[in-house]
N, C-alpha and C positions, 0 to 999 in steps of 0.2 A: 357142080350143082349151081344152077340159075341163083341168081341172088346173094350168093355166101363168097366174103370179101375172102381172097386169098393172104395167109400171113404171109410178114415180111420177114427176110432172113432173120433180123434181129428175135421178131416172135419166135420163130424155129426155133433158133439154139435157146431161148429161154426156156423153151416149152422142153425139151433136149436136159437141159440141166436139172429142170424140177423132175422130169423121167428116170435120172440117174441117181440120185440122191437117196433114193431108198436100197440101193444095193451098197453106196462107200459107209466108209469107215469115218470117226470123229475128224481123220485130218485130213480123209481122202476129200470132204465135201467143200471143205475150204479151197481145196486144191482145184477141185472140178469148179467153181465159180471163180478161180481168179482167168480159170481158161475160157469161160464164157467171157469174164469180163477183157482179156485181150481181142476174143474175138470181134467184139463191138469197139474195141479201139479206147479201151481202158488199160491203164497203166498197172503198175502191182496194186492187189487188194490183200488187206490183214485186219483180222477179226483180233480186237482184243478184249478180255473178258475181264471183269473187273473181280477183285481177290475178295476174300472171305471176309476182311472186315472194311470194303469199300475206300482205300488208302489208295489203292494201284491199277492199271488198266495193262494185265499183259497179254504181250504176242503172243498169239499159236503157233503162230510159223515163223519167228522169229523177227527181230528187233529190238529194241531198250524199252523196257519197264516204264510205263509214264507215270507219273506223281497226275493224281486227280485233282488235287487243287491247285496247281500252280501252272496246267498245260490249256494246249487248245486244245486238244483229245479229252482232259480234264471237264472244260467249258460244254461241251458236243452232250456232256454223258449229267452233269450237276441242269444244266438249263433244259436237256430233253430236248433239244434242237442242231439243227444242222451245222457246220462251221466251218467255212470255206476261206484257204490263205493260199498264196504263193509259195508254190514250191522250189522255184526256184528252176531256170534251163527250162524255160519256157513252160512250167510244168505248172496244174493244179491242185493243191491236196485237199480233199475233201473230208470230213469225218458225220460220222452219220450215228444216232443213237441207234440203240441194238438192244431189239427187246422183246420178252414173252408177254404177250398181253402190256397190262399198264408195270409188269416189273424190270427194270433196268437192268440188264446184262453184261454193256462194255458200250463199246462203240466197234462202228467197222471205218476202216482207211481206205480211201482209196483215189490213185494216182491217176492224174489225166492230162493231155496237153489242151482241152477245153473242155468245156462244161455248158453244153445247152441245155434248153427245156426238155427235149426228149433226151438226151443222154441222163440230166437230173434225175428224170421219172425210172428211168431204168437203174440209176443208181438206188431211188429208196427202194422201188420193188425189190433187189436183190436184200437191200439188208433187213426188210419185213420176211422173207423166205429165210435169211439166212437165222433171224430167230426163233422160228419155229422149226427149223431143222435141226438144231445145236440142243433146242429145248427137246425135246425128239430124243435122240441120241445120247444126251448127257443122265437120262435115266437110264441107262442101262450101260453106260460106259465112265471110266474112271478117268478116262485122258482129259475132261476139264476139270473136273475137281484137283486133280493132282496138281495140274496147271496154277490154281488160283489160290492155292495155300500156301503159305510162307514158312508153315512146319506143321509137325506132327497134331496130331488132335488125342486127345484123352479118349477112354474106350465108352465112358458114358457122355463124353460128347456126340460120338458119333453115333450111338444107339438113340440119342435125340436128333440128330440133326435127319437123319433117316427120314424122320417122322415131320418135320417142318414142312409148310407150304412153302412157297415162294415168297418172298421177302413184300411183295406189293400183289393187291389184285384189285378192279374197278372196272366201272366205265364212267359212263358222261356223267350218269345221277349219284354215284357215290366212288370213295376208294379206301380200302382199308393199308397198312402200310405200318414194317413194324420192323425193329432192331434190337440186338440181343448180344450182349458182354456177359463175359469176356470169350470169345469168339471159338478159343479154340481147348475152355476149358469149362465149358457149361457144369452146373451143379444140378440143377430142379427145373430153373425155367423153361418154359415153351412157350407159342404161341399157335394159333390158329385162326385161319379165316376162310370162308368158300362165298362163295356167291350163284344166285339163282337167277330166274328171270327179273323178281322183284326185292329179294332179301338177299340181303348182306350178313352172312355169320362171321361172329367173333370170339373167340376164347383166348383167356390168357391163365398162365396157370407158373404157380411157384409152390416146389414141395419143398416137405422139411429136407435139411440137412443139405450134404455137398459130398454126394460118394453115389458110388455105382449103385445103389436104391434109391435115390431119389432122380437119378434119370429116369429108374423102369417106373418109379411112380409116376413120374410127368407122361411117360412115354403108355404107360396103361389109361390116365385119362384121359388123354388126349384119344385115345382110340374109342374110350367108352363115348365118348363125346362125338366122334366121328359116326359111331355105331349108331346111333340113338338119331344124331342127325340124317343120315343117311336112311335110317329106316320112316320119316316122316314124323320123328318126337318134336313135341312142343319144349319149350323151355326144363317148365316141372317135369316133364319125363327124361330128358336128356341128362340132365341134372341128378336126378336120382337113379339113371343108367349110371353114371360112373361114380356115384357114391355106392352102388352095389358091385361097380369091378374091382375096385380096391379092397373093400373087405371083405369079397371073392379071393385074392388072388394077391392081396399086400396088407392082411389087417392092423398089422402093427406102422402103418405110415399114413398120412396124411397129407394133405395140400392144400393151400386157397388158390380160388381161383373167384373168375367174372366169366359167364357165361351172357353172352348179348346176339340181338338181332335189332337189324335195322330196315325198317322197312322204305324202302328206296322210293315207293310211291307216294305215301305220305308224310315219311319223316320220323313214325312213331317209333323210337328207342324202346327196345325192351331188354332187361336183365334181371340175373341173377348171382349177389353177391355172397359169397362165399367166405368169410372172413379176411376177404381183401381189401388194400386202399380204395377208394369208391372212386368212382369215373368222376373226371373233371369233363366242366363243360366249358368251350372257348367260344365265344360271339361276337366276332367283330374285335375290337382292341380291347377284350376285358376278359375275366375268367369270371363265370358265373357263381362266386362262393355259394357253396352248400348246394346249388341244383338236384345234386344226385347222389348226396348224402343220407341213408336210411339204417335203419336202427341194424348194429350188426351182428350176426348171425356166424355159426360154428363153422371152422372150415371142415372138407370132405374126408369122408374116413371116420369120422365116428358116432356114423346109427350104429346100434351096439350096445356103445361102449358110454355115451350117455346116454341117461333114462328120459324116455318120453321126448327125444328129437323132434322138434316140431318140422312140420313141410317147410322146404324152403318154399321163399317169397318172391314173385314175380314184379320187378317193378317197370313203370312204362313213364315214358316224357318224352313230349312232343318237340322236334325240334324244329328250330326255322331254317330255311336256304343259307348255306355257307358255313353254319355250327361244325363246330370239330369237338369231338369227342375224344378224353388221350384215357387210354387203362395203361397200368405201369406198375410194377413191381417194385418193395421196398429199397430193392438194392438202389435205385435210379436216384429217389433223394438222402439217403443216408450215406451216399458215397462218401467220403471225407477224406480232408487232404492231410498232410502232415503235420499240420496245426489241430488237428480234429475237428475244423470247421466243413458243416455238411451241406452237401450240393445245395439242397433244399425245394421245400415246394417253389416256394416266391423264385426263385430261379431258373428253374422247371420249367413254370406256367409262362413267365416272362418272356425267353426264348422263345417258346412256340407262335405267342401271341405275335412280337416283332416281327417272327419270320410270315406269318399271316399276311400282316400287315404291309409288308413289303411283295407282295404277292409268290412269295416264294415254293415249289410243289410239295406236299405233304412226304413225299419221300427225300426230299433232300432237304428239309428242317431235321429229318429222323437223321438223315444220315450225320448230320452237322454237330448235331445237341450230343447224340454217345459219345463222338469226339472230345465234344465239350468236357461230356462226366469223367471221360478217359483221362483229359489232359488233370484235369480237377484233383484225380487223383494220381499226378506222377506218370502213367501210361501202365497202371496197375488196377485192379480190380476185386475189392476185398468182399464181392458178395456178386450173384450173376444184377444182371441188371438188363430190364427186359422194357420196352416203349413198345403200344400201339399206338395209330392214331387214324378213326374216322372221321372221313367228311362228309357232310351229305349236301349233295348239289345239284339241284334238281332243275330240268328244263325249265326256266321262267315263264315261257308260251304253251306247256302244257297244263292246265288246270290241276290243283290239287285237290284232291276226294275233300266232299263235307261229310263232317262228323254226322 
């Protein structure tokens, strides 16, 4: 046809490889792109995914286990950028982050005897496809999870973790971004977050107790919560969606939780506090004391069971460009070490700010700080311990709506 550029071999087999991909299997897909990648004159390529509590980055198709803080594969995956060394025999190793959306996956390797601009482009292209292929496939397949866990998981862990979003989601104007101890022994905690065109949803939630009903609790509100958002609820209706599935369906348990939205065009913070620690606000190098401190209110589960439960309360605060907002669950500052000294707020708030400060990404301050509470307390964990943290970060050259 007049006019239409003919592809180049290299398009072909790319075009060839994203064609096949929906017929392989978890390891066949790895397989079929290390074949495209010889085909264009790439060396071996390995996808590694990073474990259950973000420590390790492992092969799929084998190799050694790398330590995330002390490698370049470590660097590739903590900075969210590319990292290119000598291989050694005239050879290039490259490593490239690997990811769904804005959540971190591992990194992918891959072996070359050079690296130009167009071989570059064709290297990120493959590991942009190869995260949405993996992300793709790992819902309906167990070969990465198996992969990424270090041992067994508890049977209410895994009745919550089912129910989890992906650990980060965002774009340019915001990102929500969140970590949860102890990893493979959950009690109550969950989280949640979804995003729209213009809003950012948030829930975070800690039920009573540490046994197989206080997952199905977290794990029922977190649904009432999805249900209500899903069907177009505003806050007050959302909110009192899963204050009616619990004493539907669990009347003798309860939970706190924060139920938030962000609105990504203007900045407006909205929530609902449920008898939980109330949102911190971080601005710059300071924690805003008391911001989003409001008078508190009964946790969920008991219209009922107290008389004349008032409506919960909607509250809203404008934030500025760059504000981070952390919701967090008790466990996170009451953690204590062997002395009975506790993590604490001031230490909490601290950390985050620093890592702000030194322009560090909202998912890898989270990932740093649980380490922190972990080491804090011996590499033990005497209550779940749950961190969100929003940013809102909005185009500077797009005008902000007047009130």
């Amino acid at each position: 046809m007049d006019g239409v550029t003919p592809l180049s071999e290299s398009e072909l087999l790319f075009e060839e490889l994203v064609r096949s991909v929906h017929a392989c299997g978890p390891i066949e897909v790895l397989e079929a792109a290390e074949r495209y990648g010889h085909a264009i004159g790439l060396g071996k390529i390995t996808v590694h995914l990073v474990d259950l509590q973000q420590h390790l980055l492992v092969p799929l198709t084998g190799g050694p286990i790398l330590d995330i803080d002390t490698t370049v594969a470590g660097e590739a995956y903590r900075h969210d950028t590319l990292r290119l060394v000598e291989g050694g025999a005239e050879e290039l190793s490259l490593w490239l982050p690997l990811k769904d959306g804005a959540d971190r996956m591992g990194v992918l390797h891959i072996r070359a005897p050079l690296l130009d601009e167009p071989t570059l482009r064709r290297c990120q292209t493959l590991a942009a496809l190869l995260g949405l292929v993996i992300t793709s496939k790992r819902a309906y397949s167990d070969t990465y999870v198996r992969r990424t866990r270090t041992r067994s998981v508890q049977l209410r862990t895994e009745m919550l973790r089912a129910f989890l979003p992906p650990r980060t989601l965002g774009t340019r104007r915001g990102v929500s971004t969140a970590v949860l101890e102890p990893a493979y022994d959950l009690g109550g905690d969950a989280f949640d977050h979804s995003i729209t065109r213009d809003t950012l949803h948030a829930v975070i939630l800690d039920a009573m107790g540490h046994d197989l009903a206080s997952g199905l609790t977290a794990s029922v509100a977190m649904a009432g919560a999805r249900s209500a958002r899903r069907n177009g609820a505003d806050l007050d209706e959302l909110t009192e969606n899963v204050e009616k599935a619990l004493l539907t369906w669990l009347p003798e348990r309860f939970c706190t939780a924060v139920f938030a939205d962000l609105d990504l065009s203007t900045g407006l913070f909205s929530w609902a506090n449920c008898a939980h620690p109330a949102p911190l606000l971080v601005r710059g190098r300071r924690l805003v004391e008391g911001a989003m401190d409001r008078p508190p209110e009964l946790p969920l589960g008991l219209d009922g069971v107290v008389p004349d439960l008032p409506p919960r309360t909607v509250h809203h605060f404008a934030l500025e460009p760059g504000d981070r907002v952390l919701l967090y669950t008790d466990g996170v500052i009451e953690a204590h070490d062997a002395e009975g000294h506790m993590f604490g707020l001031e230490r909490f708030t601290d950390f985050v700010i620093r890592a702000a400060s030194a322009g560090e990404p909202a998912p890898e301050t989270l990932r740093r700080l649980i380490h922190s509470i972990r080491t804090h307390q011996r590499g033990r964990f005497s209550d779940d311990a749950t961190i969100m943290l929003l940013e809102w970060t909005p185009d500077p050259n797009v005008p902000r709506p007047r009130d």
